[in-house]
VEXDOSE-175322 format. One line per 4 residues: their letters; for each residue x, y, z of C-alpha. Coordinates in steps of 0.02 Angstrom, whole numbers. Each point is the difference from the previous one (the first is absolute). Last residue first. Layout:
<recs>
a) X:Y:Z  ...
</recs>
This chain:
<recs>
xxxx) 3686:7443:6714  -57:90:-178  74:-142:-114  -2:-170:73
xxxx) 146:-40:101  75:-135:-88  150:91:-99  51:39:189
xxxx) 145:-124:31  68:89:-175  33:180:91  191:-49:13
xxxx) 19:-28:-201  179:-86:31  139:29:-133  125:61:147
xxxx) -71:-132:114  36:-146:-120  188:69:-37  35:5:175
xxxx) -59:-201:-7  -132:-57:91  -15:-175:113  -112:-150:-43
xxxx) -99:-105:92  11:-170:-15  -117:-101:-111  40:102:-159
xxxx) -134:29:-126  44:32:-178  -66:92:-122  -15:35:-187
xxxx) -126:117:-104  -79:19:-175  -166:67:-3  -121:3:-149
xxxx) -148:-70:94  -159:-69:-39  -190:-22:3  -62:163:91
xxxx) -145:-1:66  25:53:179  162:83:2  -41:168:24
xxxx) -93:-50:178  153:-91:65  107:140:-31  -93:132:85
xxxx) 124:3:133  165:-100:-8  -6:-175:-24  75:-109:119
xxxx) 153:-14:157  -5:-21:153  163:52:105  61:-162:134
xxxx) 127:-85:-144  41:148:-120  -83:47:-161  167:104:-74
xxxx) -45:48:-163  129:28:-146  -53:136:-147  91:-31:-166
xxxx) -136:63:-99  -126:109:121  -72:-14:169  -138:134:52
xxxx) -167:-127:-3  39:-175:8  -158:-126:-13  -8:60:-197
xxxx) 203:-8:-29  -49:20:-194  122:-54:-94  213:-6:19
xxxx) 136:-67:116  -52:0:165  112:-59:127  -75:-108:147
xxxx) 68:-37:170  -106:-88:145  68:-27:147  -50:-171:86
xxxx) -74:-59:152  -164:62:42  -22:82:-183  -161:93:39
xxxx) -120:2:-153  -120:105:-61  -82:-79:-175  64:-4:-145
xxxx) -63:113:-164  -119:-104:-105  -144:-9:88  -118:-150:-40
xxxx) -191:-2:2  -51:-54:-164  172:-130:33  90:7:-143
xxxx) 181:49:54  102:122:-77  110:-28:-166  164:14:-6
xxxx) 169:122:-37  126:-23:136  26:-40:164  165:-97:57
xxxx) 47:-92:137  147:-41:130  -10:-91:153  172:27:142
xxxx) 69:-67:149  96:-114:-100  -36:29:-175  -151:-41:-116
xxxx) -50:43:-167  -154:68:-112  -153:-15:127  -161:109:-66
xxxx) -113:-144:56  94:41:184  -62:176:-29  -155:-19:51
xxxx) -140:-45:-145  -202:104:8  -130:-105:-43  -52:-96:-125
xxxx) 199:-30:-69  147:48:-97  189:-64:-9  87:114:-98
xxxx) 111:-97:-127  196:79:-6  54:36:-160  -24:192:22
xxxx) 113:-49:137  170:-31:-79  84:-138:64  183:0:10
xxxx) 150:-138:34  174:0:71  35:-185:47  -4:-163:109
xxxx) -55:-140:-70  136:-73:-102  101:-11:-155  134:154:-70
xxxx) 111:6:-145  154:93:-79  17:122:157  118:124:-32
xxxx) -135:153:71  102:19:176  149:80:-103  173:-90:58
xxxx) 132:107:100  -101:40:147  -16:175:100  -121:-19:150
xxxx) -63:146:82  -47:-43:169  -175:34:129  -62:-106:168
xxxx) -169:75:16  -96:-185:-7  102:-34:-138  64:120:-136
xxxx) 133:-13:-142  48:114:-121  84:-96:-151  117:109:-138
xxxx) 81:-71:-147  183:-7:-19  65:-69:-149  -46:-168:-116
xxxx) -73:0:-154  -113:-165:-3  -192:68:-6  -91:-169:-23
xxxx) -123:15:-154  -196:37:54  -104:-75:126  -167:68:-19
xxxx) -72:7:188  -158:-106:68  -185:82:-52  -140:-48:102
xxxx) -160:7:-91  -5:-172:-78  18:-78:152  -178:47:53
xxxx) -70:151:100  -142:25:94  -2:-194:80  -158:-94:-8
xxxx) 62:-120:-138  164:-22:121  176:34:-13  102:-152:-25
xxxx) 94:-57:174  -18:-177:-33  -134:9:184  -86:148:-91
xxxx) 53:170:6  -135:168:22  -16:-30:172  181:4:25
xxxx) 28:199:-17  118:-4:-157  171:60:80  113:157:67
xxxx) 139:-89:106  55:88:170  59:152:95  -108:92:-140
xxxx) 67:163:-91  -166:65:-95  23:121:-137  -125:108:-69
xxxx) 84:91:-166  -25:137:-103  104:-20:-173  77:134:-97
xxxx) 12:-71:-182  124:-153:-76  49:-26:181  143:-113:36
xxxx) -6:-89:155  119:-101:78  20:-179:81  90:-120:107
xxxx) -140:-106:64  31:-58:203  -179:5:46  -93:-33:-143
xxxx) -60:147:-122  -172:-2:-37  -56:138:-119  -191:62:-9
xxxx) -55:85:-140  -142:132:-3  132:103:-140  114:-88:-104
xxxx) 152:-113:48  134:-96:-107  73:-152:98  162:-25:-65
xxxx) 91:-174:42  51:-103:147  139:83:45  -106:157:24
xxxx) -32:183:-101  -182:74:56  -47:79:-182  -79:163:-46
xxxx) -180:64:18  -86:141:91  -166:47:124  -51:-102:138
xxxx) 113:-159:15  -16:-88:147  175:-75:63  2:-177:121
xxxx) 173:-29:94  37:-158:85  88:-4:152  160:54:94
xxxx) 113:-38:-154  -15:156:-88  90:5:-147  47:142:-101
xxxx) 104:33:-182  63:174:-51  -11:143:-118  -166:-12:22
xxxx) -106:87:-125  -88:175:33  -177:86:48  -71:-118:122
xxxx) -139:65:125  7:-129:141  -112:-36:120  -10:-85:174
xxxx) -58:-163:102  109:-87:103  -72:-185:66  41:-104:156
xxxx) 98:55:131  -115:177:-30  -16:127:-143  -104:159:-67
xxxx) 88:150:-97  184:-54:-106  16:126:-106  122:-104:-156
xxxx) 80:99:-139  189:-46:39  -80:-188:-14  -105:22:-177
xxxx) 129:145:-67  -20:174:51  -160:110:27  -66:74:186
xxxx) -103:121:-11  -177:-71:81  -169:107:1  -85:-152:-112
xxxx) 25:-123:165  -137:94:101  1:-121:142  -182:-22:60
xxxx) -7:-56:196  -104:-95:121  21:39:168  125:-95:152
xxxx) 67:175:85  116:-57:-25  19:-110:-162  186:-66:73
xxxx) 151:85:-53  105:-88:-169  166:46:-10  103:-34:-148
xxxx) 166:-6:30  105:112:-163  106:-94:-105  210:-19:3
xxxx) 48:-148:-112  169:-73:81  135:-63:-95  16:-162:-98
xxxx) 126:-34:-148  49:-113:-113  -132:-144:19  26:-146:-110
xxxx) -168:-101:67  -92:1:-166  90:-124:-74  48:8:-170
xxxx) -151:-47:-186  -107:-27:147  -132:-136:0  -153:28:116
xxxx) -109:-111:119  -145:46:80  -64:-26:158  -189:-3:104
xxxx) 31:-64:198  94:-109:109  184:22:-55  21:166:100
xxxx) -161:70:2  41:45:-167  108:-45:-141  100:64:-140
xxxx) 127:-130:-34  114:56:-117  95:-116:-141  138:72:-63
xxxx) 49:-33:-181  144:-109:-28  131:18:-120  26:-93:-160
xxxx) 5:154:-132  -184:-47:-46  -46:18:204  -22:-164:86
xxxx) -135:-45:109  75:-152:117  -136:-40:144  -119:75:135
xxxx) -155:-13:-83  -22:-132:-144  -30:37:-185  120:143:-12
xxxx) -125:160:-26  17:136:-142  -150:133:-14  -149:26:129
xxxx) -42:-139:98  -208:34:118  -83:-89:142  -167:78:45
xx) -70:189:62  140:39:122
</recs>
């Protein structure tokens, strides 16, 4: 939640008469988290949203995650997937633990319906496509290299104006601005990579009042319903708070650069429990005469290390291609391949566009994962002729 934001009609106290023009009262929600400890908003409903006509059970697939055994690193070949439906019917889940679920989705139609998942926020990394992510709250249009955050608890859909390739990340908990970026007021800070300006909060647009029977598919911590309620979940009139859909696109995002080579932590985008995202894109190299540009070899002691790569020149990666997903797991070292370091002497920049994340417990793999899997990718370091 970038900063406190009131979008259309508001009653000048919380928590008091708000009259509609034919006399009756809108409903106030409270959309909170952490119970009443942590970031809320509150909206203004032309009914209230709690007239629930039906509920019956949603029937979905478990996901099973097996553990990384043997424990190697892995590349997921996401490009070979089929699957196409709507943004949840869509979804391959492929790496997860307690903490985070990582998968793709390759979405191809509208939903017909609503969804909420109240087990944790949800963040979605748009490859390829545009369309709009529907909310309470207001549209949120997308384009490609955005990323959507989606509260826990936001009842949303997504309506693709063009197939759309997605990343999404299922977290157990909230999806926020890693604190060293805030200052003590909470403003993002001159050293940040991103400022205010760059975070875009949903358009609210006229309350939808027709009532009927509009669909709701609920999920929370694999406890599944369809929910059928009489009022339309987009009837809000107006909306204040702090806690909100929102997307950042990264080609907005400010590389930070240095001397010498910068780990990923100068990369940082957001923060979860359990869980540190950041982004790579287009920047220039560092300016030491003696610098290399690629990273260096690293063993990742106690975190796995996932990274998608969206488009450029992979130049420390040799075999992965758009839409690739490596698996650098905790106790397998990881670095640039052979005969990378060498071709990247001298070179002043890079055209690469990439996200990761790194998970501090280890994470299990999906069927899907191991059906996608390159299984010869643990070797990509052998140099050539061993």
């Amino acid at each position: 939640m970038p900063s406190y934001l009131s979008r259309g009609e508001l009653p000048p106290k919380r928590h008091i008469q708000f009259r509609r023009p034919d006399g009756g009262l809108y409903a106030e929600e409270l959309f909170s988290t952490k119970g009443f400890e942590s970031a809320y908003s509150l909206l203004y409903h032309l009914r209230p949203p709690t007239a629930t006509l039906e509920v019956r059970q949603w029937k979905r697939p478990e996901v099973i995650f097996d553990a990384n055994e043997p424990l190697r690193n892995r590349h997921i070949q996401t490009g070979r997937s089929k699957k196409t439906g709507d943004a949840i019917e869509a979804r391959v889940p492929l790496l997860g633990n307690s903490d985070m679920v990582v998968g793709i989705a390759d979405v191809v139609a509208p939903m017909p319906y609503f969804y909420r998942n109240v087990g944790g926020d949800e963040m979605l990394f748009v490859h390829r496509g545009t369309g709009t992510i529907e909310t309470p709250f207001g549209n949120v249009d997308y384009r490609p290299h955005d990323y959507i955050i989606l509260p826990c608890g936001t009842t949303y859909r997504m309506l693709p104006s063009s197939p759309s390739r997605v990343l999404y990340h299922q977290s157990a908990g909230m999806i926020v601005i890693p604190k060293k970026y805030r200052n003590e007021f909470g403003q993002l800070e001159e050293h940040a990579p991103y400022y205010e300006r760059d975070f875009r909060a949903p358009v609210l647009d006229a309350p939808v009042s027709e009532q009927g029977e509009y669909e709701v598919r609920v999920t929370n911590h694999g406890r599944n319903a369809v929910y059928t309620v009489q009022n339309h979940p987009c009837d809000v009139i107006g909306w204040d708070g702090y806690c909100y859909p929102y997307a950042f696109n990264v080609d907005e995002f400010a590389p930070i650069t240095g001397k010498l080579h910068q780990p990923p932590p100068a990369h940082a985008t957001f923060e979860a429990p359990g869980a540190a995202f950041c982004a790579f894109v287009p920047r220039m190299f560092d300016y030491h005469p003696l610098a290399i540009p690629i990273p260096y070899n690293h063993s990742s002691v106690d975190c796995d290390e996932v990274i998608y790569y969206v488009s450029g020149d992979f130049m420390s990666r040799r075999g992965v291609e758009e839409g690739s997903i490596t698996l650098h797991a905790a106790g397998a070292p990881h670095g640039p391949q052979p005969g990378a370091v060498e071709s990247s002497l001298g070179k002043t920049s890079t055209d690469e566009i990439a996200v990761m994340v790194d998970t501090f417990a280890p994470l299990g793999i999906a069927r899907a994962a191991i059906e996608l899997e390159d299984e010869t990718y643990y070797k990509s370091w052998v140099s050539q002729g061993a």
